[in-house]
C-alpha positions, 0 to 999 in steps of 0.5 A: 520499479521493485518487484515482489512475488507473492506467496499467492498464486504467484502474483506480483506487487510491482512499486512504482519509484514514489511507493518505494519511496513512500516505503523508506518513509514510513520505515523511517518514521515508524521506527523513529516514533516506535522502534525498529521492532515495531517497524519490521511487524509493520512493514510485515503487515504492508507486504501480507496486505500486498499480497492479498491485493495482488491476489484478490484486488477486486477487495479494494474499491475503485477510485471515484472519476478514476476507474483504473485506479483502486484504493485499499485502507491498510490498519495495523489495528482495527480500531475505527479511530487508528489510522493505517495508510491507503495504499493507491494501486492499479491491476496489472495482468499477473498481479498489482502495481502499487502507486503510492502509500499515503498515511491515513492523515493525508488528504489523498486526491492532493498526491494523486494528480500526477498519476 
């Protein structure tokens, strides 16, 4: 697993393999789609909201017939319309571990059973 500290009371983000994996594609695609600049500020955004949870995960509701699980919806812009990613994660004692990071599109439940 990669690890993180957070600038918040020094929390950590843990990332299990698949949400590092989750990450390199959504580098990936973000800078195919918009650049490598637009890449950087998004995975920047990813990494501020990761550290928020870290820090105030309780923000992020509990998953229905999943209570050890919580899912937070990350949009870069606020528009109802944008889509952002869902960022599937569980709290650890000294902060979070991120299980997935799933694009808005995708229908969620389909990626969570192995979990």
């Amino acid at each position: 697993m990669g690890e993180e500290t957070s600038r918040h009371q020094e929390r950590v983000v843990l990332f299990a393999e698949n949400a590092l994996l989750d990450l390199a594609g959504i580098d990936n695609s973000t800078a195919s789609m918009w650049g490598e600049g637009q890449a950087e500020r998004y995975l920047s955004f990813l990494r501020e909201t990761l550290s928020i949870l870290a820090a105030e995960p309780g923000i992020a509701p509990i998953v229905d017939q999943r209570p050890d699980l919580r899912i937070f919806t990350a949009k870069y812009r606020k528009r109802r319309t944008a889509h952002g990613h869902r960022i599937v994660f569980r709290e650890i004692e000294n902060g979070i571990e991120v299980l997935r990071i799933l694009h808005t599109a995708m229908y969620w439940p389909d990626q969570l059973p192995e979990l």
